[in-house]
TIVEX-19985 format. One record per residue (C-alpha): residue number from 1; z, y, x. Coordinates in steps of 0.001 Angstrom, whole numbers. Last residue first. Example, Ala and Ser with C-alpha at 12.3 -4.5 7.8 and 13.67 -1.06 7.14 Angstrom:
2
+------+---------+---------+---------+
| donu |       w |       v |       u |
+------+---------+---------+---------+
|    2 |    7140 |   -1060 |   13670 |
|    1 |    7800 |   -4500 |   12300 |
+------+---------+---------+---------+
REM end
This chain:
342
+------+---------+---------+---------+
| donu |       w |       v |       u |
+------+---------+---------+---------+
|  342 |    -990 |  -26677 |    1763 |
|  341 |   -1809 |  -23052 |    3647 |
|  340 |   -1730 |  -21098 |    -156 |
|  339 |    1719 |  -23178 |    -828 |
|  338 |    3320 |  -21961 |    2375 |
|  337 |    2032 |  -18041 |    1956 |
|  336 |    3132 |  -18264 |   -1654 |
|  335 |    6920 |  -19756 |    -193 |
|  334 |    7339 |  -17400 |    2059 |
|  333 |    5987 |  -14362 |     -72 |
|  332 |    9302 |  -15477 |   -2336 |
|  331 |   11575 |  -15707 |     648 |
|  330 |   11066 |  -12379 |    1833 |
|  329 |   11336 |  -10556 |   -1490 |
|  328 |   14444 |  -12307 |   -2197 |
|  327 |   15700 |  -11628 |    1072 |
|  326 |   14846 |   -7669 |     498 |
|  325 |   16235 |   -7734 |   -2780 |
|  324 |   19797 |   -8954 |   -2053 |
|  323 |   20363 |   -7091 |    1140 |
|  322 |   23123 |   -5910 |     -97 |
|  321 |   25542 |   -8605 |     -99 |
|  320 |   24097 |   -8616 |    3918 |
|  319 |   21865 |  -10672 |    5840 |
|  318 |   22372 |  -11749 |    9149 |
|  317 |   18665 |  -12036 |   10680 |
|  316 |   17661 |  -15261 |   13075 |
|  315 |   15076 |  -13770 |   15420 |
|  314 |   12886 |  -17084 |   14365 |
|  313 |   12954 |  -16194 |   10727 |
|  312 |   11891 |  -12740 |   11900 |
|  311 |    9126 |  -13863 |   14342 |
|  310 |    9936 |  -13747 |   17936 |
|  309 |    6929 |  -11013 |   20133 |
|  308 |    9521 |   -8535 |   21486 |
|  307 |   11521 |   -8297 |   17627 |
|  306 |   13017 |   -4634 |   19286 |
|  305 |    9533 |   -3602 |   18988 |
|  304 |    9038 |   -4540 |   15701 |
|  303 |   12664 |   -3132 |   15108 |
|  302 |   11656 |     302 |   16871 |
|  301 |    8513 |     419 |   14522 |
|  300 |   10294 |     360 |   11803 |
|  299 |   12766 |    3009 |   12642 |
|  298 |   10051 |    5333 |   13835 |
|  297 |    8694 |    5165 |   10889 |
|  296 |   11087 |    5520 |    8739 |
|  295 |   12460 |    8606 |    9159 |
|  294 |   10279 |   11452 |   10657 |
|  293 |    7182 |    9896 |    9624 |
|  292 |    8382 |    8419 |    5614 |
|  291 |   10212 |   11900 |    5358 |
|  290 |    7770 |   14132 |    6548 |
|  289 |    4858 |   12523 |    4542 |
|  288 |    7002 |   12591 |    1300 |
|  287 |    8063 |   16436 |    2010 |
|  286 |    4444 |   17061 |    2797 |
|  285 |    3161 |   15791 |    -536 |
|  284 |    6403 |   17088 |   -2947 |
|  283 |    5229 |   20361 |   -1571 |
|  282 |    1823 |   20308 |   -2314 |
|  281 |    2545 |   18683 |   -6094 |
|  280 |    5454 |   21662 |   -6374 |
|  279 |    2533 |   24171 |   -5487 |
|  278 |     364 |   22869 |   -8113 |
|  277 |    3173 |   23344 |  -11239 |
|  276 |    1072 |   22003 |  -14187 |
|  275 |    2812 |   18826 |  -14807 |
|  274 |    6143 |   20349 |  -14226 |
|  273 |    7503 |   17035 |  -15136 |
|  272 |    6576 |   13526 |  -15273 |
|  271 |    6274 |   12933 |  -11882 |
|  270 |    3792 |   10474 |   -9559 |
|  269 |    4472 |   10036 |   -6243 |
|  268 |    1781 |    8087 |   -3938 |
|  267 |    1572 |    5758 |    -781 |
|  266 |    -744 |    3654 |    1009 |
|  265 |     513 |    2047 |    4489 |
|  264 |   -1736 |      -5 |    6523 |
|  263 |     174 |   -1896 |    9027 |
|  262 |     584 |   -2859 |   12408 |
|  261 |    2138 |   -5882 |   14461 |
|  260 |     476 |   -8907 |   12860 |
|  259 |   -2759 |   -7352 |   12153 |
|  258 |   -3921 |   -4994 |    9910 |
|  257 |   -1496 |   -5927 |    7150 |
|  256 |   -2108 |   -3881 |    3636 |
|  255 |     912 |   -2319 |    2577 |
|  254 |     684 |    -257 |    -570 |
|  253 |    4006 |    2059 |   -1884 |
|  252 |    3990 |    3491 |   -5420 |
|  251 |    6700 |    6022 |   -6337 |
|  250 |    7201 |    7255 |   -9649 |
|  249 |    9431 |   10199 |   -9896 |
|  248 |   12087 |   10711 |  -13551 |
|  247 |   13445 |   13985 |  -14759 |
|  246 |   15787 |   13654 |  -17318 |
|  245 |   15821 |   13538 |  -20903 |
|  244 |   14160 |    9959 |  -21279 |
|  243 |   16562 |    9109 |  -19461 |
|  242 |   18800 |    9319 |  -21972 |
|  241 |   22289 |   11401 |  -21569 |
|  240 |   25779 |   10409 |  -20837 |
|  239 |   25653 |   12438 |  -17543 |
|  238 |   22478 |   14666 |  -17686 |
|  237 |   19726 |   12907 |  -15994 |
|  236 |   18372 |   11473 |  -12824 |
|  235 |   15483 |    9319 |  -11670 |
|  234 |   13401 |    6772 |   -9579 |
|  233 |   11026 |    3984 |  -10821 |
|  232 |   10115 |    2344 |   -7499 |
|  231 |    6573 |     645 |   -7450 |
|  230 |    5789 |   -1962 |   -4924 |
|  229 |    2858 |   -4047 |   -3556 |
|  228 |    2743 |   -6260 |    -939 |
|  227 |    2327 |   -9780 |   -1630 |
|  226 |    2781 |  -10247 |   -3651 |
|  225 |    4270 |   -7907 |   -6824 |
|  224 |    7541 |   -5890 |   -6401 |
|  223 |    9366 |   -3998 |   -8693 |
|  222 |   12114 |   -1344 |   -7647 |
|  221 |   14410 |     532 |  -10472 |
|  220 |   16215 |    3663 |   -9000 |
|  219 |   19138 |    5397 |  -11283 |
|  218 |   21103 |    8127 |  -11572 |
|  217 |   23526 |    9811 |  -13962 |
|  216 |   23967 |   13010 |  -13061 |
|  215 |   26882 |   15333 |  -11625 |
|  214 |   26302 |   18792 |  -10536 |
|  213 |   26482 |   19853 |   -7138 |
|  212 |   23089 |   19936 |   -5955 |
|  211 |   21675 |   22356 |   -9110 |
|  210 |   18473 |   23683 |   -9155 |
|  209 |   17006 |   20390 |  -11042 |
|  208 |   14769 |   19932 |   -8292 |
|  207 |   16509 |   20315 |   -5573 |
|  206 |   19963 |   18591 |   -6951 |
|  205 |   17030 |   15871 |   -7115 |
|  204 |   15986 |   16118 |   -3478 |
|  203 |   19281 |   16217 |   -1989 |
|  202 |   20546 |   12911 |   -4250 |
|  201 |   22082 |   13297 |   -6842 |
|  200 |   26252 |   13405 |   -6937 |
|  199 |   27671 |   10884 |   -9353 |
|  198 |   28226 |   10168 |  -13143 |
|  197 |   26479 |    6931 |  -13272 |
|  196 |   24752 |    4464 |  -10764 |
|  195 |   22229 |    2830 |  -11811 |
|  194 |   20514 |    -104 |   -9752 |
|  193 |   17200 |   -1951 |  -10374 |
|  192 |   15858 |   -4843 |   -8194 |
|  191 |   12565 |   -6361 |  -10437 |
|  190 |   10670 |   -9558 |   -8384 |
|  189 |    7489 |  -10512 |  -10092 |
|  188 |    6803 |  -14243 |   -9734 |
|  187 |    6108 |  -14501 |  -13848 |
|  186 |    9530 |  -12100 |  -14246 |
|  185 |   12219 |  -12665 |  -11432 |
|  184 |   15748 |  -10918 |  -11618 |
|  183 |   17939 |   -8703 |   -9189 |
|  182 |   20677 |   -6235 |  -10248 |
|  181 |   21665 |   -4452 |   -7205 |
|  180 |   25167 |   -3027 |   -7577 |
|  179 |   25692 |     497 |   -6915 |
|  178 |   27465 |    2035 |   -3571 |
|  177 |   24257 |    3396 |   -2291 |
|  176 |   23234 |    4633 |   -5553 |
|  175 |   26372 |    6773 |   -5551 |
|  174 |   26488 |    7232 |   -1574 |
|  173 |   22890 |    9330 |   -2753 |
|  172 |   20908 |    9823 |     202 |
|  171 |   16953 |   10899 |     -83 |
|  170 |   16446 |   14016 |    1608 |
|  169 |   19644 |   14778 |    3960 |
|  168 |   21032 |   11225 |    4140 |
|  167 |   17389 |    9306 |    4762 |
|  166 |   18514 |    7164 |    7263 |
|  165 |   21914 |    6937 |    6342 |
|  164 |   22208 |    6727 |    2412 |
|  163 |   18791 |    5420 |    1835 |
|  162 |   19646 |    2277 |    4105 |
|  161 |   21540 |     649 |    1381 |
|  160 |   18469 |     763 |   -1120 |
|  159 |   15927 |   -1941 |     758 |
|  158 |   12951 |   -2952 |   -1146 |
|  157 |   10884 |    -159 |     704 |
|  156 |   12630 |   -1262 |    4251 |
|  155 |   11835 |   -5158 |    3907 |
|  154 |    8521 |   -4123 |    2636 |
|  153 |    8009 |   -2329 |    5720 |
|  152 |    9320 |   -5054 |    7863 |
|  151 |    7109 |   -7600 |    6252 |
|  150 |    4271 |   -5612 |    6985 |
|  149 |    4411 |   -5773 |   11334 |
|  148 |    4753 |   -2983 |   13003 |
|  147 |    3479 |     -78 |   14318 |
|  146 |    2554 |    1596 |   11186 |
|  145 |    -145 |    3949 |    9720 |
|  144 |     889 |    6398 |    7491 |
|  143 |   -1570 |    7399 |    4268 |
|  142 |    -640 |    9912 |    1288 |
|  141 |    -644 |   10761 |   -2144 |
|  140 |     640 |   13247 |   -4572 |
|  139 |     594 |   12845 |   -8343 |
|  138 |    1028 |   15057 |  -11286 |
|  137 |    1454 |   13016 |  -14583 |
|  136 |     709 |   12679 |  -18036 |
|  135 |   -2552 |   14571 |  -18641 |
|  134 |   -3427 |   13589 |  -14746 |
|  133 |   -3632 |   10102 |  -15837 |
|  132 |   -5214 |    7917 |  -12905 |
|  131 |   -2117 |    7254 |  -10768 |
|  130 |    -950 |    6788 |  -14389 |
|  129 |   -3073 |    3426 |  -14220 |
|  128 |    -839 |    1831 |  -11160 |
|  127 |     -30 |   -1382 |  -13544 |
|  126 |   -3790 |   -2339 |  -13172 |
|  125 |   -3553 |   -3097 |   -9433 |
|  124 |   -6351 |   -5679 |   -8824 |
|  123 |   -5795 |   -8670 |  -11116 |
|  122 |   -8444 |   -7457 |  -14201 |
|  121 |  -10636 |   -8099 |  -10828 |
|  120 |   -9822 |  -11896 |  -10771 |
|  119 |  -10565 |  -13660 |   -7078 |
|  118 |  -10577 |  -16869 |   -6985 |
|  117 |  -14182 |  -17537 |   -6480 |
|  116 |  -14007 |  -15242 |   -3502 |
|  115 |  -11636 |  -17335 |   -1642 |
|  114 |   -9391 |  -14983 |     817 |
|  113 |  -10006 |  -11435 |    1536 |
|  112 |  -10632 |   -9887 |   -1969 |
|  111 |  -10261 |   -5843 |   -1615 |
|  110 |   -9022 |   -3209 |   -3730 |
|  109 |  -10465 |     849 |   -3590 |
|  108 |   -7912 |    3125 |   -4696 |
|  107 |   -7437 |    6300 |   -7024 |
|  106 |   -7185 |    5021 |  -10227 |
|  105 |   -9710 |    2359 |   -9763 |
|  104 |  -12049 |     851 |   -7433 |
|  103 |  -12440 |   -3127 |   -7407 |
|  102 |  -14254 |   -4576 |   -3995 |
|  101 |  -15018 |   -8713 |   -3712 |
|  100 |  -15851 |   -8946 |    -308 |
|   99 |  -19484 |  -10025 |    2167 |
|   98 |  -19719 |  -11863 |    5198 |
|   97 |  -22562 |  -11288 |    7122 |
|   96 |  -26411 |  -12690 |    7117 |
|   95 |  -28906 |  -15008 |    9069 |
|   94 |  -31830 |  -16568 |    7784 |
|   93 |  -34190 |  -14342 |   10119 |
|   92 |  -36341 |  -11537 |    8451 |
|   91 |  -39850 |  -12412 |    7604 |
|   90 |  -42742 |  -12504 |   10386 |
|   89 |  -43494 |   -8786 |   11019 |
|   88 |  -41072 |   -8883 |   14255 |
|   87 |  -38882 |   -6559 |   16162 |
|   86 |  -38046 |   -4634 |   12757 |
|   85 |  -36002 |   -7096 |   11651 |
|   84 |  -35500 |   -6268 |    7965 |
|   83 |  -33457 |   -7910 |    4709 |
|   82 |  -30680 |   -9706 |    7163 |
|   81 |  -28117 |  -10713 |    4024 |
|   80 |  -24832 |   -9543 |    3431 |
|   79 |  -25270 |   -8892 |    -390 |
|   78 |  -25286 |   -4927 |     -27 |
|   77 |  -27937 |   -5236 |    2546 |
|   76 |  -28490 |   -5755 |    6118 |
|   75 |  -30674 |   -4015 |    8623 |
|   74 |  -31661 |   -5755 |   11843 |
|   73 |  -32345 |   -2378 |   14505 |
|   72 |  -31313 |   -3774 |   17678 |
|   71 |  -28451 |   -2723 |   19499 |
|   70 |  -27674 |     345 |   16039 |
|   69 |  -27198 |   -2138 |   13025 |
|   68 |  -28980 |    -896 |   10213 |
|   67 |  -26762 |   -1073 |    7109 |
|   66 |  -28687 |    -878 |    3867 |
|   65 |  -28452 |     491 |     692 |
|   64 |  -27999 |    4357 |     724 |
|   63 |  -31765 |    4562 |    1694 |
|   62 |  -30925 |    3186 |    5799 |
|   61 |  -26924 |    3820 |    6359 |
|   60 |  -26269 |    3804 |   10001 |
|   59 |  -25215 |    1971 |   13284 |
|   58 |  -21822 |    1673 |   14865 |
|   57 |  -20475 |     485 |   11825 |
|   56 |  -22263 |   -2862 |   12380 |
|   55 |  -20027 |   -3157 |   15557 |
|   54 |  -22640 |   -5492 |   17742 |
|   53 |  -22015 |   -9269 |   17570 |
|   52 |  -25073 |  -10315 |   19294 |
|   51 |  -27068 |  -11536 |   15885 |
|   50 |  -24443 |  -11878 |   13450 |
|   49 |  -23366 |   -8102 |   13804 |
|   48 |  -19874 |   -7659 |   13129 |
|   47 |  -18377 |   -5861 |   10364 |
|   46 |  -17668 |   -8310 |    7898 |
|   45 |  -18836 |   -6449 |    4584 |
|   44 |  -17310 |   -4069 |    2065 |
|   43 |  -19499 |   -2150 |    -583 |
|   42 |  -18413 |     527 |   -2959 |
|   41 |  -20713 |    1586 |   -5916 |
|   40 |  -21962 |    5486 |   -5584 |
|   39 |  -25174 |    4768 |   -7220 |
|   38 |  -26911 |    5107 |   -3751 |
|   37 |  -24857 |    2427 |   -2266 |
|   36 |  -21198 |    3179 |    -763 |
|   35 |  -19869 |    1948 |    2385 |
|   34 |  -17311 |    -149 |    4316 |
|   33 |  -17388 |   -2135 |    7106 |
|   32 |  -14557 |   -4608 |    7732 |
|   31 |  -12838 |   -5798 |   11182 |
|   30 |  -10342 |   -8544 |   10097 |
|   29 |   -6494 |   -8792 |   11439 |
|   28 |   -5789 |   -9077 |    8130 |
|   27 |   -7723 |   -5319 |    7642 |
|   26 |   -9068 |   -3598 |   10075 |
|   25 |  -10852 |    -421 |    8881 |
|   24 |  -14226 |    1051 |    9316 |
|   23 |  -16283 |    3446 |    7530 |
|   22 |  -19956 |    4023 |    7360 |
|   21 |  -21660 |    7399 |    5458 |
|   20 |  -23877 |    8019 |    3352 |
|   19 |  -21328 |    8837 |     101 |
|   18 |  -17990 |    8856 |    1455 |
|   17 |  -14780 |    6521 |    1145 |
|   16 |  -11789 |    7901 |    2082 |
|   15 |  -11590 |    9735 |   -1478 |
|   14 |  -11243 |    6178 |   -3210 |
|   13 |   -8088 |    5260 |    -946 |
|   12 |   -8783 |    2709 |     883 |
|   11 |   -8773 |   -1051 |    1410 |
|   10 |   -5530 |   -1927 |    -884 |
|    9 |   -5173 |   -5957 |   -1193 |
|    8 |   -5679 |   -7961 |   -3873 |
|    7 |   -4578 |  -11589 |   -2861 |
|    6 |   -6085 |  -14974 |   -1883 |
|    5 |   -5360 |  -14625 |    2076 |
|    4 |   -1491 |  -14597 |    2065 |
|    3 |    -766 |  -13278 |    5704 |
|    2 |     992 |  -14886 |    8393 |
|    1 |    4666 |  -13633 |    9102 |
+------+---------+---------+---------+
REM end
């Protein structure tokens, strides 16, 4: 699957990111050097050296401004542009790098890789504010890095059937499994939400609310926004009773391509309950990690390997009733990628 260029993308999380010192990621198949100036403002740049192509984050940080590239000493600022060759007083050549559009809030750094003149910061991941709200909710976060290509991670994350098997001692409820997915599009936002009522909870809820026998109502709403961001609204409560009641989790899940068989993957939890309750927060962490390491990830990255170089389309994939969400998904970045490429 090729990637859609004029998007928002997540770069980092904001704690990757250190004062005075260089960072590197690959990002749409893209090396990118990453910083932060004096006032603690983020900067992202192309990270190869015009001049011979050195890795610019091989060199260093010059005043919190500048990046001096390491083979032969040209220093670069914020903008891109050579500001210093030191191998000649004339003035610096008229050479520079590739510079990105960078928005940092709650929590994460955003990037602009396509057309910089169409790139809208009020755009970059508002809807994730409560990652930002630690009066409201107690949040956990995480990185993975996969071995396979994006679209099969969002395929999994908008995917409820599999939750059953895959995940049947942590995340399996055969009454969410068994619900119908109700599917509808909002301003190219794609909402899957099932509820399934008066059923077992899942292993990890009957955890929580000290009880794995008792019946709740449960539910687990998914939104999706290209190309690769999605939020899962996932709770239980009292049979018959509000949700507002229960005890509700907030998952966000980031996929940022690095190229087009690995993947950056961002995650968080966010819980309205037991605000206060630390070790629950360090728990809820490694239990996330665990799960999405011991149990999806090595499924993933078995069907990218399984793909052996065809593309999905190409591979020819029999979809099922409940596979709903993860065609719609599919078909809807399809179509952006097609229109973006004319």
């Amino acid at each position: 699957m090729p990637f859609l260029q004029n998007a928002w993308y997540v770069a980092a999380w904001t704690d990757e990111l250190g004062t005075g010192s260089l960072m590197h990621r690959k990002l749409l198949n893209q090396d990118i050097l990453f910083y932060r100036r004096a006032d603690g403002s983020p900067v992202a740049m192309t990270a190869r050296c015009p001049h011979r192509f050195a890795p610019l984050h091989y060199g260093s940080l010059v005043e919190g401004e500048r990046v001096r590239c390491r083979y032969h000493g040209l220093e670069f600022g914020p903008d891109g542009r050579c500001v210093k060759n030191p191998n000649s007083d004339g003035p610096p050549p008229q050479i520079g790098t590739r510079t990105f559009p960078l928005v940092e809030h709650h929590q994460l750094i955003w990037i602009w890789m396509g057309n910089p003149d169409l790139a809208n910061p009020a755009e970059a991941g508002q809807e994730y504010d409560y990652l930002g709200q630690p009066d409201r909710y107690a949040v956990c976060k995480g990185y993975l890095h996969l071995a396979c290509n994006f679209g099969l991670a969002l395929d999994n994350l908008m995917d409820a059937a599999h939750v059953n098997f895959l995940h049947d001692s942590t995340l399996g409820s055969e009454a969410l499994t068994l619900a119908k997915t109700v599917l509808r599009e909002e301003d190219g936002v794609i909402f899957a939400e099932r509820f399934a009522p008066d059923g077992a909870p899942s292993a990890l809820f009957g955890q929580l609310r000290g009880n794995c026998e008792e019946h709740v109502d449960h539910w687990a709403d998914g939104r999706w926004q290209a190309p690769c961001r999605i939020s899962l609204k996932v709770g239980v409560t009292a049979v018959g009773a509000p949700r507002s009641e229960g005890m509700e989790i907030r998952a966000t899940h980031l996929l940022t391509p690095e190229t087009e068989t690995t993947t950056h993957y961002f995650w968080a939890l966010a819980r309205d309950f037991q605000l206060d309750n630390s070790m629950l927060t360090e728990q809820l962490g490694a239990t996330t990690q665990a799960i999405f390491t011991n149990e999806d990830q090595w499924m993933l990255e078995g069907q990218q390997q399984m793909l052996n170089g065809e593309s999905f389309w190409d591979a020819k994939p029999k979809f099922l009733a409940g596979d709903v969400a993860t065609a719609a998904v599919r078909r809807r970045l399809d179509r952006l990628i097609r229109a973006e490429q004319g």
